[in-house]
C-alpha positions as CSV (number, residue, x, y, z in Angstrom):
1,X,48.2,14.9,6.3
2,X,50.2,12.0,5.2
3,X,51.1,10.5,8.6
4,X,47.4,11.5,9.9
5,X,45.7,9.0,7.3
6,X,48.8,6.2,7.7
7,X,47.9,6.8,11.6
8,X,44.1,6.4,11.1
9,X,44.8,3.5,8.7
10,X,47.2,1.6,11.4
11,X,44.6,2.3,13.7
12,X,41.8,0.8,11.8
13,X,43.6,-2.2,10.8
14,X,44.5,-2.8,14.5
15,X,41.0,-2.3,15.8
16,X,40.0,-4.9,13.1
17,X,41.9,-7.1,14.1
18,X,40.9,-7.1,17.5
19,X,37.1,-7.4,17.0
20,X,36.4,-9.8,13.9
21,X,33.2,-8.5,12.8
22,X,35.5,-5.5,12.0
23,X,37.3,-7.2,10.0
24,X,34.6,-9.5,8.6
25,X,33.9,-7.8,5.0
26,X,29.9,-9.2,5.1
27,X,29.1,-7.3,8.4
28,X,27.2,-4.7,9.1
29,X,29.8,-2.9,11.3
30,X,32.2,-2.4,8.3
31,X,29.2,-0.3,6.7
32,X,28.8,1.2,10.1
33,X,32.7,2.2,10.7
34,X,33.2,3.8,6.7
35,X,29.8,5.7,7.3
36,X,31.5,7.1,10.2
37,X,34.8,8.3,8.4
38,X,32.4,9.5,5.7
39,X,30.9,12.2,8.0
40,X,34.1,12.7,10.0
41,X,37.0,13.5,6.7
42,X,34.2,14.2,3.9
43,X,34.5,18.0,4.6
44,X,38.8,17.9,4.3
45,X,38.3,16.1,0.7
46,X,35.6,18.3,-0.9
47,X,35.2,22.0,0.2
48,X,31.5,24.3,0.6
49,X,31.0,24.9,-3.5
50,X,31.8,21.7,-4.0
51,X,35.5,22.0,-4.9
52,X,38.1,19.1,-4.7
53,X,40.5,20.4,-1.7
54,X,42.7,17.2,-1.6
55,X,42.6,14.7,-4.4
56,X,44.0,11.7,-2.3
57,X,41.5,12.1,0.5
58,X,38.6,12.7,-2.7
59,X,39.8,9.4,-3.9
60,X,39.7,7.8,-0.2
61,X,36.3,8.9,0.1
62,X,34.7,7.8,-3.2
63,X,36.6,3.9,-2.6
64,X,34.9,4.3,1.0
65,X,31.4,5.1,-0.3
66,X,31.9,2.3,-3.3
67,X,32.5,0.2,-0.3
68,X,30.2,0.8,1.7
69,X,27.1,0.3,-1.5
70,X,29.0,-2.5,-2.6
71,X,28.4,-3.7,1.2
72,X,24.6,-2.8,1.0
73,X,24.2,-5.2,-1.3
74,X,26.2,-8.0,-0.4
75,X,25.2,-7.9,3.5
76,X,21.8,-10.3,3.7
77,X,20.7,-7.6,6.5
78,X,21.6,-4.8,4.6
79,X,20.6,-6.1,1.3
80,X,16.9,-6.8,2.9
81,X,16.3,-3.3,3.8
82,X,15.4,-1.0,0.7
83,X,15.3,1.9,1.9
84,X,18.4,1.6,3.5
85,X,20.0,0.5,0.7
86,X,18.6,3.5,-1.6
87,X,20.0,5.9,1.2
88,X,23.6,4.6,0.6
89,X,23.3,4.5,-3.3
90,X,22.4,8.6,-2.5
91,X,25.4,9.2,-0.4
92,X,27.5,7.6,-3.0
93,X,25.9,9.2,-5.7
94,X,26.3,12.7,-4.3
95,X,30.0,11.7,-3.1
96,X,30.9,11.4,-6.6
97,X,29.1,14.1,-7.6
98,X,31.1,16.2,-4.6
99,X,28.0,17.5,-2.8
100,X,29.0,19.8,0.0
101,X,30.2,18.7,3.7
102,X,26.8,19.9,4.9
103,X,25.2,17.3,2.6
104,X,27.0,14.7,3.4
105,X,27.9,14.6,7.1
106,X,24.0,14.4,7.7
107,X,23.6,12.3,5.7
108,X,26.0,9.6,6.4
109,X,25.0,10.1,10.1
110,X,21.3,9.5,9.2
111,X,22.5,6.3,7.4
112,X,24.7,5.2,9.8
113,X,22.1,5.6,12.6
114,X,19.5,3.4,10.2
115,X,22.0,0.2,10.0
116,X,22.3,0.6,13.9
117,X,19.1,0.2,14.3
């Protein structure tokens, strides 16, 4: 599990460095990229009832989604869109509240697909 997230981290830092908007902390695609990890490793961090399977990945999840609100407000074409920004308050809400994977992964697809739009 260790060398899966220090693999997924080498290879996010590299892509980021490769396209700048990646990188760029006011961009859109930053919101776009932690949405997707969101709906991808939510379900190995919190289990069906709710339970905590790996605290480390828990932790991972809830800096992601802080992130990624924190972002929807700094981000003028985030910021401009309400609804969008009261749809990531509500994933990050029910992150830290450890809503089920089949809250979440919807959920953060929905969103994602909005700020693509």
């Amino acid at each position: 599990m260790v060398i899966r997230k220090l693999f997924l981290l080498i290879s996010f830092l590299s892509f980021s460095l490769a396209l700048p908007a990646f990188a760029d902390p006011n961009s859109a695609r930053l919101v776009v990229h932690l949405l997707d990890y969101l709906a991808k490793d939510y379900p190995g961090a919190v289990g069906d009832e709710g339970k905590i399977i790996s605290e480390s990945e828990y932790a991972e999840q809830v800096e992601f989604a802080n992130t990624a609100f924190k972002a929807s407000q700094d981000i003028p074409e985030l910021n401009s869109a309400q609804e969008l920004k009261d749809s990531i308050k509500d994933l990050h809400d029910k992150i830290v509240a450890r809503a089920p994977p089949s809250v979440i992964t919807p959920l953060a697809r929905k969103i994602q697909a909005q700020v693509l739009a």
